[in-house]
BATOR-210158 format. One record per residue: z, x, y of N, C-alpha, C in turn. Coordinates in nm, 2 decimals, padded with zeros to 4 digits, always signed. Each point is the difference from the previous one (the first is absolute). Layout:
r n.Z: Z	n.X: X	n.Y: Y	ca.Z: Z	ca.X: X	ca.Y: Y	c.Z: Z	c.X: X	c.Y: Y .
...
! end
This chain:
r n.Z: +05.09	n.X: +13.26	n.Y: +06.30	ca.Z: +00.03	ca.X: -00.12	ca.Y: -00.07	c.Z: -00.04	c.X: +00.01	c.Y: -00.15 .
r n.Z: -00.16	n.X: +00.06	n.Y: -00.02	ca.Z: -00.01	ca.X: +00.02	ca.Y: -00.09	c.Z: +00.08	c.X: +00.07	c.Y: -00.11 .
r n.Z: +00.05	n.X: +00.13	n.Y: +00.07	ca.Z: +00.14	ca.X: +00.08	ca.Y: -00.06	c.Z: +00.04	c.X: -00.11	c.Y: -00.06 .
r n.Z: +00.11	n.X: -00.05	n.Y: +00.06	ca.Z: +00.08	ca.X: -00.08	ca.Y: -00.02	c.Z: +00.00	c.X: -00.07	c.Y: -00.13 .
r n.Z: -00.11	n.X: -00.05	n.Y: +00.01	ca.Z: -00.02	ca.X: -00.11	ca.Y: -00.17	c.Z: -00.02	c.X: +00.09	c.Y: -00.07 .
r n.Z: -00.08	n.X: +00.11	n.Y: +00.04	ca.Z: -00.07	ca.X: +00.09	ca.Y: -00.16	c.Z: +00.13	c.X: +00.03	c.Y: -00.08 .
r n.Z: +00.15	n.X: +00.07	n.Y: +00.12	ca.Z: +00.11	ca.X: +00.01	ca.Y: -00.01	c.Z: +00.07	c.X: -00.08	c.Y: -00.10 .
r n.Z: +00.03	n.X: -00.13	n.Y: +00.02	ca.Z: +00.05	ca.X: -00.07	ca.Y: -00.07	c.Z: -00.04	c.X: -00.11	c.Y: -00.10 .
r n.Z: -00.14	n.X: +00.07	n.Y: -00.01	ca.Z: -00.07	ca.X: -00.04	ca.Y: -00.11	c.Z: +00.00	c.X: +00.08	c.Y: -00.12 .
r n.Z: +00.03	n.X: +00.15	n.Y: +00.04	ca.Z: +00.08	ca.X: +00.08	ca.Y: -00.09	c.Z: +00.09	c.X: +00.06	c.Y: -00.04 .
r n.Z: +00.06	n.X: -00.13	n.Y: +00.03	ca.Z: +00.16	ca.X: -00.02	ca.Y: +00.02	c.Z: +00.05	c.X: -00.07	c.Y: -00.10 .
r n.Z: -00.08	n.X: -00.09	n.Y: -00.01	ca.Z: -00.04	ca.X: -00.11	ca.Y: -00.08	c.Z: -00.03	c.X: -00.01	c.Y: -00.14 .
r n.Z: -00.10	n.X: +00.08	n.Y: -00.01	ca.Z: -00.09	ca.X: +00.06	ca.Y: -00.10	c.Z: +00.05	c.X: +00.14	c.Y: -00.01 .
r n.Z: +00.16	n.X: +00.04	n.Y: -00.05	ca.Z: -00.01	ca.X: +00.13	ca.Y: +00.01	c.Z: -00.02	c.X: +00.06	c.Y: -00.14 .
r n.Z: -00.08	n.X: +00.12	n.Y: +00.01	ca.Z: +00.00	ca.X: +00.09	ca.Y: -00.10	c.Z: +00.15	c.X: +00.06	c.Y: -00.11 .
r n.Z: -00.02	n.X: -00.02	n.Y: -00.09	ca.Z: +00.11	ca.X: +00.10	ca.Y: -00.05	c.Z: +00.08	c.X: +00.12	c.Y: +00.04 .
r n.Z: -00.10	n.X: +00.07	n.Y: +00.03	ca.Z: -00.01	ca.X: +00.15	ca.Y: +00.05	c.Z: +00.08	c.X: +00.01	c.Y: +00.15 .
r n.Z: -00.05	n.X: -00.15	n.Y: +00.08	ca.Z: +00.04	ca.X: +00.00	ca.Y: +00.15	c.Z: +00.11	c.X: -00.01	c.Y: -00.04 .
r n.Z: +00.06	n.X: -00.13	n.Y: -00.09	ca.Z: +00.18	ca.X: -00.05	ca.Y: -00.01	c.Z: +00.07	c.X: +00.11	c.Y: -00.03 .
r n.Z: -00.07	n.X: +00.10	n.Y: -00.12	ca.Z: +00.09	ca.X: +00.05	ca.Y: -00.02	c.Z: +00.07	c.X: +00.15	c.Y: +00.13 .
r n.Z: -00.13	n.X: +00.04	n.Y: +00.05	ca.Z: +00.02	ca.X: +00.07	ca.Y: +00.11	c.Z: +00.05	c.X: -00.06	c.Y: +00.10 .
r n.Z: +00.03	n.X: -00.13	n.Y: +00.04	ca.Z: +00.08	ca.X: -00.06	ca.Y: +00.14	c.Z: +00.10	c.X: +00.02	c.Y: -00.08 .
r n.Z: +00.06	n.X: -00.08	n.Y: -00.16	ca.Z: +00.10	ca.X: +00.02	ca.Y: -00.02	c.Z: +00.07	c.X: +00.13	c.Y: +00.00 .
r n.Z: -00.04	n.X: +00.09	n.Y: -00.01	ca.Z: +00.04	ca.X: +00.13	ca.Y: +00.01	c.Z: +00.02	c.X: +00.05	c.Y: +00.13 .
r n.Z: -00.06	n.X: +00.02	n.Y: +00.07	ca.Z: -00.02	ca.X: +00.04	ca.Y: +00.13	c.Z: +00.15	c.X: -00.12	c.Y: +00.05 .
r n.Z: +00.03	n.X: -00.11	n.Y: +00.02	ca.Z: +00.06	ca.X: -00.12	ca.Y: +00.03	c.Z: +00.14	c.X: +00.09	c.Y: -00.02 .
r n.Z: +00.08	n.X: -00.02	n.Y: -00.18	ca.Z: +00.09	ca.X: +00.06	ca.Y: +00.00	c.Z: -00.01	c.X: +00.13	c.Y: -00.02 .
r n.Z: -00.02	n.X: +00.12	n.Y: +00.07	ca.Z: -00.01	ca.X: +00.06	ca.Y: +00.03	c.Z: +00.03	c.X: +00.05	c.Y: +00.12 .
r n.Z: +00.00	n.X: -00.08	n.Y: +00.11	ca.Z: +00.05	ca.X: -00.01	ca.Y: +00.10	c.Z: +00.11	c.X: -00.08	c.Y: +00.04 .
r n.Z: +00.04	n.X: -00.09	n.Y: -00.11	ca.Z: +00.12	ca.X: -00.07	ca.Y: +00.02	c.Z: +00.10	c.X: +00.10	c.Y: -00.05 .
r n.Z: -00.04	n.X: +00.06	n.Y: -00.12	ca.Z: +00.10	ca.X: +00.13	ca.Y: -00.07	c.Z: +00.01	c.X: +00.07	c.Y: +00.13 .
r n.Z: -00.07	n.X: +00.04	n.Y: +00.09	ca.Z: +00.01	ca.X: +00.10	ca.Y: +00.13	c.Z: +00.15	c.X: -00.06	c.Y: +00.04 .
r n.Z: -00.06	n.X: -00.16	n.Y: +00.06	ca.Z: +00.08	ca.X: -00.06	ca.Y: +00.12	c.Z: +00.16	c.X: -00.02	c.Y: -00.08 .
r n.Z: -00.02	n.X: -00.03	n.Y: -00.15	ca.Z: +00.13	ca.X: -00.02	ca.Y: -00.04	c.Z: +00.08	c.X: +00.12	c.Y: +00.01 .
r n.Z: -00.07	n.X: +00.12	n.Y: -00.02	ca.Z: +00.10	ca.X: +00.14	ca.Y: -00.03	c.Z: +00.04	c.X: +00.03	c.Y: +00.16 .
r n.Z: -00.10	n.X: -00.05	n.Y: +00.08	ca.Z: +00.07	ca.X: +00.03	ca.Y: +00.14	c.Z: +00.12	c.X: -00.10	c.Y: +00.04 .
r n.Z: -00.04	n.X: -00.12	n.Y: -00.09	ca.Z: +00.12	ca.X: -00.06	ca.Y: +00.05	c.Z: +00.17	c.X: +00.04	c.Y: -00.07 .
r n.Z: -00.04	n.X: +00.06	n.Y: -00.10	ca.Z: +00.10	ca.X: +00.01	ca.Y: -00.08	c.Z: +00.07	c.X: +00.12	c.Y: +00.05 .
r n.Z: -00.07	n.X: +00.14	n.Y: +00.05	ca.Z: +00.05	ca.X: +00.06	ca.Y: +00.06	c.Z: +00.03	c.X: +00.04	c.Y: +00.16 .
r n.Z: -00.01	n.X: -00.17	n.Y: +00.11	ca.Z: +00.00	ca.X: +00.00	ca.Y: +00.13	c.Z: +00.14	c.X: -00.10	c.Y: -00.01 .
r n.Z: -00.07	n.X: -00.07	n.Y: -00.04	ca.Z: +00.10	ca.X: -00.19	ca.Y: +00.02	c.Z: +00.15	c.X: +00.02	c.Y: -00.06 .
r n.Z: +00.11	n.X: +00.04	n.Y: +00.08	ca.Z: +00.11	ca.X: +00.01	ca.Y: -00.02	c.Z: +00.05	c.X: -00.16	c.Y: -00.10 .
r n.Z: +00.05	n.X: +00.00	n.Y: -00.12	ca.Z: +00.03	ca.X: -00.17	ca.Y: -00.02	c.Z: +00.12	c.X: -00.03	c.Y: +00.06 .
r n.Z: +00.10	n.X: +00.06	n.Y: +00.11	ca.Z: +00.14	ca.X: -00.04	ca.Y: +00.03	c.Z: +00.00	c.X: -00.02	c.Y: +00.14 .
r n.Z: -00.13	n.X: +00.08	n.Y: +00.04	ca.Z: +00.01	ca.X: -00.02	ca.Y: +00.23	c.Z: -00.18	c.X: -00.14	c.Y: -00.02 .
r n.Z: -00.12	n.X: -00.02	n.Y: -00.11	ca.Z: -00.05	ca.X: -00.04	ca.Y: +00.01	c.Z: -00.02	c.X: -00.14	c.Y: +00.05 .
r n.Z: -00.06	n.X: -00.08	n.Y: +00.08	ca.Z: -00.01	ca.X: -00.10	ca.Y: -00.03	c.Z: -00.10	c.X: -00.12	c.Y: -00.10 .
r n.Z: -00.04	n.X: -00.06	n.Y: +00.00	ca.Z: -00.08	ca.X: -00.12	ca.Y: -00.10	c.Z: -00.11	c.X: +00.06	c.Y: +00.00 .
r n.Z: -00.06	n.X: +00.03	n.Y: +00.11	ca.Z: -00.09	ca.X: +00.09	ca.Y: -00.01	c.Z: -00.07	c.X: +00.12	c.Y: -00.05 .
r n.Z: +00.13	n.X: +00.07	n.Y: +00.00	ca.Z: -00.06	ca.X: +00.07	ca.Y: -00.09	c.Z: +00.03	c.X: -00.01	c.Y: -00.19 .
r n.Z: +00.09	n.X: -00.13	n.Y: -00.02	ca.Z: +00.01	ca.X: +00.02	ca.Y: -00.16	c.Z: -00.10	c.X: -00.12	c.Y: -00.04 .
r n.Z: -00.07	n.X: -00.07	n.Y: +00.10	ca.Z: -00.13	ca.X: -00.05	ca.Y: -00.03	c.Z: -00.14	c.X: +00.09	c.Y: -00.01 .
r n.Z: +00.00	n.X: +00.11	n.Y: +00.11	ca.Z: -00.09	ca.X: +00.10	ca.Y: -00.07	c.Z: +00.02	c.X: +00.09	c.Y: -00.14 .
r n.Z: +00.14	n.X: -00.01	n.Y: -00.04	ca.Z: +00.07	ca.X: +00.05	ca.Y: -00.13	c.Z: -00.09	c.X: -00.09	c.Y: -00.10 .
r n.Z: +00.07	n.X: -00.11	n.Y: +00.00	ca.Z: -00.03	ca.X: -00.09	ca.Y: -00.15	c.Z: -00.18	c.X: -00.03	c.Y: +00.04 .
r n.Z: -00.01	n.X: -00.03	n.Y: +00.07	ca.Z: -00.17	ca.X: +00.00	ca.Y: +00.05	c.Z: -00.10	c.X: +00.16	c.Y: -00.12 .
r n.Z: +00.07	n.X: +00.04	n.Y: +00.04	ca.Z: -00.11	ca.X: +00.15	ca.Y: -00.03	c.Z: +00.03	c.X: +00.01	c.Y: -00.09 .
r n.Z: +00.12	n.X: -00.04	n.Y: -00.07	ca.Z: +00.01	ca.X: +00.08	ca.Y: -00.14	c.Z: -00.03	c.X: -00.09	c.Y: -00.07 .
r n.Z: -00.01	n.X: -00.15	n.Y: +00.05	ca.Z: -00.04	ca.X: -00.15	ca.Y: -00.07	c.Z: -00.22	c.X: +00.07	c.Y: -00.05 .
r n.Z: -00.04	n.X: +00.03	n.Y: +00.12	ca.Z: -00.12	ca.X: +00.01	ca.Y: -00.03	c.Z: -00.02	c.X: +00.17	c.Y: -00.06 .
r n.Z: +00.09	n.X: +00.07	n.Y: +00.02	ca.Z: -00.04	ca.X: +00.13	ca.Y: -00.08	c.Z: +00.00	c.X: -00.02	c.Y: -00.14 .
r n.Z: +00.12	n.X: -00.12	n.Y: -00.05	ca.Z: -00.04	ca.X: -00.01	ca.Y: -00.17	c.Z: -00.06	c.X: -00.10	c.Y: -00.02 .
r n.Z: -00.08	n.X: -00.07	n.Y: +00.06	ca.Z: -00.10	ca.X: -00.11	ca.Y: -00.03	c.Z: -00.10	c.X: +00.08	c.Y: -00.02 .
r n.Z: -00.03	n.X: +00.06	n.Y: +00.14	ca.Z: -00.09	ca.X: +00.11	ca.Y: -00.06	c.Z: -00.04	c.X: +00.11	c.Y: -00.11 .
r n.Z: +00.12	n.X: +00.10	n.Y: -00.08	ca.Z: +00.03	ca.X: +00.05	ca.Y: -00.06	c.Z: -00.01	c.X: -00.10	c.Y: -00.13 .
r n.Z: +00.05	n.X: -00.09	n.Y: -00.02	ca.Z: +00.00	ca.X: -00.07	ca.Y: -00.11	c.Z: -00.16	c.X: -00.06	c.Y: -00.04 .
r n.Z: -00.07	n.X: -00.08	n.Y: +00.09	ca.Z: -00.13	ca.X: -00.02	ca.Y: +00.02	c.Z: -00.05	c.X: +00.05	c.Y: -00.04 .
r n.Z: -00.03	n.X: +00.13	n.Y: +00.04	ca.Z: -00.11	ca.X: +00.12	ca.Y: -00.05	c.Z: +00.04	c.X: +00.03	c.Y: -00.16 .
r n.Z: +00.15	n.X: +00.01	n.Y: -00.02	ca.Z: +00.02	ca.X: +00.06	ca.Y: -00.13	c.Z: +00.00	c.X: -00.08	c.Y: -00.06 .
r n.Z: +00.01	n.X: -00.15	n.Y: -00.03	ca.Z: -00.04	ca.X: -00.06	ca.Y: -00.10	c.Z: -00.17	c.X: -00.07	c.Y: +00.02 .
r n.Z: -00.04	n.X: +00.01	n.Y: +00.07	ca.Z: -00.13	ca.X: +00.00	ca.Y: +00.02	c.Z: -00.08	c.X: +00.14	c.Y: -00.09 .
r n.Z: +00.04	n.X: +00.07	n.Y: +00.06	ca.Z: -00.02	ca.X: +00.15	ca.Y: -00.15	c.Z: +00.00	c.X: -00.05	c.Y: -00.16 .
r n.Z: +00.14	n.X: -00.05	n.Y: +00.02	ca.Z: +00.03	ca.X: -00.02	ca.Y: -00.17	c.Z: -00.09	c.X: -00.13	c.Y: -00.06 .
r n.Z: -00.01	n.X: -00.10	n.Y: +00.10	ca.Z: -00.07	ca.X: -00.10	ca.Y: -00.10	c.Z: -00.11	c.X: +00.01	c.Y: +00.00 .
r n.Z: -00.09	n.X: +00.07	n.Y: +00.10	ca.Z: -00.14	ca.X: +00.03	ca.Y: +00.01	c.Z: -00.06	c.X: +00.10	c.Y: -00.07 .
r n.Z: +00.05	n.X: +00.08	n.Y: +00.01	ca.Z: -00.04	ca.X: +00.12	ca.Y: -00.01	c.Z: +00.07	c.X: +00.05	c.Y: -00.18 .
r n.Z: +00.11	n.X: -00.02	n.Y: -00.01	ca.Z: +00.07	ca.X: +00.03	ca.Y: -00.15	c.Z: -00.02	c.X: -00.08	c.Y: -00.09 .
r n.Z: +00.03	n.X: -00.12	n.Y: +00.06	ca.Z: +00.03	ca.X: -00.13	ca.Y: -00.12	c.Z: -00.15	c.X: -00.04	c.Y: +00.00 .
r n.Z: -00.08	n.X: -00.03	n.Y: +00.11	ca.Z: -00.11	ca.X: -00.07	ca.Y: +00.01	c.Z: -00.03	c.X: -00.13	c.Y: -00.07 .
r n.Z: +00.11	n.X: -00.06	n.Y: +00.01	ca.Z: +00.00	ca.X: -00.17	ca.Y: -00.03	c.Z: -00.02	c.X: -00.08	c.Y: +00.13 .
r n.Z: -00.08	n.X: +00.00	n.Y: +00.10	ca.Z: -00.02	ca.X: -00.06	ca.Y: +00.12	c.Z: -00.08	c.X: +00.08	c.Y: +00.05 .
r n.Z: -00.12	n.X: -00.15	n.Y: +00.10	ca.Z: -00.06	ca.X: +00.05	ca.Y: +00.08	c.Z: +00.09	c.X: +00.07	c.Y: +00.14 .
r n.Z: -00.13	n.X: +00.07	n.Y: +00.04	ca.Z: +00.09	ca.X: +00.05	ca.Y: +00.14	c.Z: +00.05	c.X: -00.07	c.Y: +00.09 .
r n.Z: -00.07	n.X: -00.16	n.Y: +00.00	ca.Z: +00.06	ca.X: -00.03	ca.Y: +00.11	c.Z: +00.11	c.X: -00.09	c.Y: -00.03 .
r n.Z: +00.03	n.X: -00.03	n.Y: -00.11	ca.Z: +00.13	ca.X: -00.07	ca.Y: -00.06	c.Z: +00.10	c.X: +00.12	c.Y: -00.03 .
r n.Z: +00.00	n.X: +00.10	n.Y: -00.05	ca.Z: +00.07	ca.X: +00.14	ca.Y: +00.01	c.Z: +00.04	c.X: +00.00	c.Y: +00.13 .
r n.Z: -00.08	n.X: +00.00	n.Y: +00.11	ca.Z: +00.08	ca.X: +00.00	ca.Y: +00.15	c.Z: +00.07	c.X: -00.09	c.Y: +00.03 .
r n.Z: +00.01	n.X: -00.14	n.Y: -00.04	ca.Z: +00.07	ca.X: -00.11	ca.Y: +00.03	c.Z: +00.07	c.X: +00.02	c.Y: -00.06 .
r n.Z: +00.04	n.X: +00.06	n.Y: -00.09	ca.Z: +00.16	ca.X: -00.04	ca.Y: -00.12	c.Z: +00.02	c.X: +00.15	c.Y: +00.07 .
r n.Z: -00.03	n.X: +00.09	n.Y: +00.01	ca.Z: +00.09	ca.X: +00.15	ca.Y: +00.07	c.Z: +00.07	c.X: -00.02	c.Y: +00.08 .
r n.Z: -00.09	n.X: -00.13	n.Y: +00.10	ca.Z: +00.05	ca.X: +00.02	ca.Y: +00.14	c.Z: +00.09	c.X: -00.08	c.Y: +00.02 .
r n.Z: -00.01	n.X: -00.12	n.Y: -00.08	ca.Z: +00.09	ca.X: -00.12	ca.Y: -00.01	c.Z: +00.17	c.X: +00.07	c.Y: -00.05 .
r n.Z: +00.01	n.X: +00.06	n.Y: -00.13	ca.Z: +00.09	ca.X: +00.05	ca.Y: -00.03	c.Z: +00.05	c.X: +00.09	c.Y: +00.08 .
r n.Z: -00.06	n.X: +00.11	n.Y: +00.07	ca.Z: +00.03	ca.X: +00.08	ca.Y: +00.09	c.Z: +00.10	c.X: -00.06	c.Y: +00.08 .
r n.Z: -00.07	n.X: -00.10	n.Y: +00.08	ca.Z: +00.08	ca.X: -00.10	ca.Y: +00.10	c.Z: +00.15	c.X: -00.01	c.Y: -00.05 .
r n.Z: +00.00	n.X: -00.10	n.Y: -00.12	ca.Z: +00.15	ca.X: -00.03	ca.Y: +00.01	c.Z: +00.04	c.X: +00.13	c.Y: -00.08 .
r n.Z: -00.03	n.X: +00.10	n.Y: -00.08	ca.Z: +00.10	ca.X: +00.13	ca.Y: -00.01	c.Z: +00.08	c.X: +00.04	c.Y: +00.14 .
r n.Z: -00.14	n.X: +00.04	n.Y: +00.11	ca.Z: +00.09	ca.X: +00.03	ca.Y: +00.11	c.Z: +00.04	c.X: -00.07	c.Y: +00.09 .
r n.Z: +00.01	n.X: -00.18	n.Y: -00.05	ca.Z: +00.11	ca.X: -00.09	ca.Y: +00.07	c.Z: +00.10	c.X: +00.01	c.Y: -00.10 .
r n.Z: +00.03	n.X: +00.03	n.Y: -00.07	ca.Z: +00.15	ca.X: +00.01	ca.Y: -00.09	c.Z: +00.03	c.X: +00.10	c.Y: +00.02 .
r n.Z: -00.03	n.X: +00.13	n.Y: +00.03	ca.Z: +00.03	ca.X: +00.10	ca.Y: +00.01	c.Z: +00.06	c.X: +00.06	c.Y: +00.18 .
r n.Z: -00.08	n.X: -00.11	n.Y: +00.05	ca.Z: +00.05	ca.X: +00.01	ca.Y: +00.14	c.Z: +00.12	c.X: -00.08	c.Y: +00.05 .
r n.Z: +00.02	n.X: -00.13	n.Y: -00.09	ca.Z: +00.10	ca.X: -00.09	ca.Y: +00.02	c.Z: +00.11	c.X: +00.09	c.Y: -00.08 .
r n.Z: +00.02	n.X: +00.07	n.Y: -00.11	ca.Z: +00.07	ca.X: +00.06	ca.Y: -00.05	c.Z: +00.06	c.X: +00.10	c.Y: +00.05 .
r n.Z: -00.11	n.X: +00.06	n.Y: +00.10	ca.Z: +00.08	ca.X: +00.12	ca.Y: +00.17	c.Z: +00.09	c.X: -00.08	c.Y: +00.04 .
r n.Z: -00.04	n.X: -00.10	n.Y: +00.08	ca.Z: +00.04	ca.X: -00.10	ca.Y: +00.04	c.Z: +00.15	c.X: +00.01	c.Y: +00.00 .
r n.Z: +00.04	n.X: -00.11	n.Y: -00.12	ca.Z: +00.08	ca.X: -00.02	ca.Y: -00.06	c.Z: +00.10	c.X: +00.12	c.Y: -00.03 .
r n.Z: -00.07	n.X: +00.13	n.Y: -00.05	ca.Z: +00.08	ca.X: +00.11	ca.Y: -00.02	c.Z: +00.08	c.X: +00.04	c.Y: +00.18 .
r n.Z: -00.12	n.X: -00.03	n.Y: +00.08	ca.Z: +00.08	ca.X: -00.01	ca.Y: +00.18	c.Z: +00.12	c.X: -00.09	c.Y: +00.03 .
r n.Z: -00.03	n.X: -00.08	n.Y: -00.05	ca.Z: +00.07	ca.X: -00.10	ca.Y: +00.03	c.Z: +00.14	c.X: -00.04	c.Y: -00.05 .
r n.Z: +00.05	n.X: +00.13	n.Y: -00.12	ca.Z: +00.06	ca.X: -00.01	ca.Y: -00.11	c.Z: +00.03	c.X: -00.15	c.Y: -00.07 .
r n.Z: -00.11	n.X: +00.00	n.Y: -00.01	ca.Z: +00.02	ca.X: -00.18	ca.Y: -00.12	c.Z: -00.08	c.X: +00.06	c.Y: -00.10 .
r n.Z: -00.04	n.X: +00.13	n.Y: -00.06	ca.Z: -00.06	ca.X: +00.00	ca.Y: -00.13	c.Z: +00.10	c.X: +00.01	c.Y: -00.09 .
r n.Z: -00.08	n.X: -00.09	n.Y: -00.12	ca.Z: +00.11	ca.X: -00.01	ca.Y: -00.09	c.Z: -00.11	c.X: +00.01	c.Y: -00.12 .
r n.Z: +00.02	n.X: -00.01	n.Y: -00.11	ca.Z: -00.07	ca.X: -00.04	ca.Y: -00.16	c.Z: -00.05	c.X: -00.14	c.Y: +00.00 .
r n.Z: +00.10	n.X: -00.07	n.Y: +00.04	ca.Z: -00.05	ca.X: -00.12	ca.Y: -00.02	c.Z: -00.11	c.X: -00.08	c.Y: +00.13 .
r n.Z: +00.03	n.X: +00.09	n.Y: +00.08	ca.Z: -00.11	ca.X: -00.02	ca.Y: +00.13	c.Z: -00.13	c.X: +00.09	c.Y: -00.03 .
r n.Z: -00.02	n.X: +00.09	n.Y: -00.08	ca.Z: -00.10	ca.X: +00.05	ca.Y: -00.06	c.Z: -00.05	c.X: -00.08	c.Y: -00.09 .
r n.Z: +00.05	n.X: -00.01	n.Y: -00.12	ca.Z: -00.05	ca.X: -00.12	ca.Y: -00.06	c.Z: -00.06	c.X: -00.06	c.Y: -00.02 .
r n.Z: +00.10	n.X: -00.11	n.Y: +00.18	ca.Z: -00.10	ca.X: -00.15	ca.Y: +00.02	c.Z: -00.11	c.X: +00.02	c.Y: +00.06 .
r n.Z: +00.03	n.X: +00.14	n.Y: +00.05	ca.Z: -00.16	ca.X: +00.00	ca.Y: +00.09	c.Z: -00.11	c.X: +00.02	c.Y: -00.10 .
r n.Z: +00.01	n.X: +00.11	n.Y: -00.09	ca.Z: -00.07	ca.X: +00.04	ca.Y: -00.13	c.Z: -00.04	c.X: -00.12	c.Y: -00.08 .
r n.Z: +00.06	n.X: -00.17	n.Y: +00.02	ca.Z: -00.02	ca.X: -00.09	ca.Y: -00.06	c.Z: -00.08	c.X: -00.05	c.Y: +00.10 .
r n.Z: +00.03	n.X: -00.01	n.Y: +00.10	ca.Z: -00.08	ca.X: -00.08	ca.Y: +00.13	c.Z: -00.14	c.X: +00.06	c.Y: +00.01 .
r n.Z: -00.04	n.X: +00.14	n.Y: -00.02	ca.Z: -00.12	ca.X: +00.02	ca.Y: +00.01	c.Z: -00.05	c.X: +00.02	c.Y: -00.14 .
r n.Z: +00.06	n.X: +00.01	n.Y: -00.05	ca.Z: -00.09	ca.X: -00.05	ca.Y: -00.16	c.Z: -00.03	c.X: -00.14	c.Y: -00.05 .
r n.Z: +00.05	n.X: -00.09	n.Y: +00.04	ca.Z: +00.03	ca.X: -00.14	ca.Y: +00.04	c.Z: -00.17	c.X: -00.02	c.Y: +00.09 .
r n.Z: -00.03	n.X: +00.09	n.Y: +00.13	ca.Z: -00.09	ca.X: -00.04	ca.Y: +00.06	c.Z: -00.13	c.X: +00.10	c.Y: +00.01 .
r n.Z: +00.03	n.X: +00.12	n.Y: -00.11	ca.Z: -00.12	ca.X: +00.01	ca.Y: -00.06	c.Z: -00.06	c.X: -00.08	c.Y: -00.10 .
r n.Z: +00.09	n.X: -00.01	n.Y: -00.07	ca.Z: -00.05	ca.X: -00.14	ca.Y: -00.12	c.Z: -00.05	c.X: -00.11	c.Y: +00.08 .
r n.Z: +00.00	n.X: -00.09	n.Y: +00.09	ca.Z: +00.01	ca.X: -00.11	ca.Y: +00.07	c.Z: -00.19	c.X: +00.05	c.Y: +00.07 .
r n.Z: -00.02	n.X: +00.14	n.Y: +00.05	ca.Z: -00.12	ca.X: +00.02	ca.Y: +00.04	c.Z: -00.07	c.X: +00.04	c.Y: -00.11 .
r n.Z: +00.04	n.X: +00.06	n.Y: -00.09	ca.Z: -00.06	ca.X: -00.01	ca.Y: -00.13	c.Z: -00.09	c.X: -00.09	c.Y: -00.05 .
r n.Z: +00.09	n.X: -00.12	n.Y: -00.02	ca.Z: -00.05	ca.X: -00.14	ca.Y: -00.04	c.Z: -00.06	c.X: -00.05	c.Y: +00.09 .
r n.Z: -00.03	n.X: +00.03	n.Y: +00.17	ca.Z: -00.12	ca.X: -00.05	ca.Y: +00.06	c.Z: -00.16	c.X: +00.05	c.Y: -00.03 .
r n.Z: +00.09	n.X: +00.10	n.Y: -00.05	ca.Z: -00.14	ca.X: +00.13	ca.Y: +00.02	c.Z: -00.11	c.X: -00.07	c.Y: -00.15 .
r n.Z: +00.09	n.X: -00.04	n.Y: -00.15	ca.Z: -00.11	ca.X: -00.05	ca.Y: -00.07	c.Z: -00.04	c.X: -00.14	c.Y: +00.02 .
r n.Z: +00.08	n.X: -00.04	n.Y: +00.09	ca.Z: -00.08	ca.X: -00.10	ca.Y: +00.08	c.Z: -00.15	c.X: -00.03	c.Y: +00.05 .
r n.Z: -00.03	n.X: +00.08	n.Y: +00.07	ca.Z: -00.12	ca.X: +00.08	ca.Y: +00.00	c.Z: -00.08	c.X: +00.03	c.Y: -00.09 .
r n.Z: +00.02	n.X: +00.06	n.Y: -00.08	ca.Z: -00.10	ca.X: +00.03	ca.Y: -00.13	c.Z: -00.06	c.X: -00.10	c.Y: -00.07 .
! end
């Protein structure tokens, strides 16, 4: 039991060093599961199942991928933020890059991509990073 709490008390409290090593280790093994999916999962005999392990893995292989590399850049290059505000704006942005980017599969599946469905999406998440933006100096 005691495990247990010490566990998610340093879960909690995590280190830099730990985030950045789960985050690596994390996508790193989604990069695994996505390239097996991409070279197992037929997209024409598949069913839901497998194009939900599709968009799934490659949803978190560039959250992950993105995360780390702009976490690089603003920390480490720019050094205009603490670390632990540098991980909330990496990771935040990460998110919706690889939700637009996954809706944009999507859509490219579904043949309804168009310009102007890029676009509005391109406006809809810049629309609602701005929108968390303005929560965020809320706070301050």
């Amino acid at each position: 039991m005691f495990v247990l709490l010490f566990n998610v008390f340093n879960f909690i409290f995590m280190t830099l060093r730990a985030y950045l090593t789960l985050m690596t280790f994390a996508t790193i093994v989604c990069a695994v599961v996505f390239s097996i999916a991409v070279t197992v999962i037929n997209p024409f005999t598949t069913n839901s199942l497998g194009f939900i392990l599709f968009y799934s893995s490659l949803f978190l292989v560039i959250t992950g991928l993105v995360a780390i590399i702009g976490f690089v850049v603003r920390f480490v290059i720019l050094r205009r933020h603490l670390a632990v505000r540098a991980v909330i704006i990496s990771f935040r942005q990460a998110f919706l890059v690889a939700l637009l980017a996954s809706v944009a599969l999507m859509l490219l599946a579904n043949k309804l991509f168009s310009w102007l469905n890029v676009f509005l999406l391109i406006i809809g998440f810049s629309a609602l990073e701005f929108f968390l933006l303005s929560l965020g100096h809320e706070d301050d």
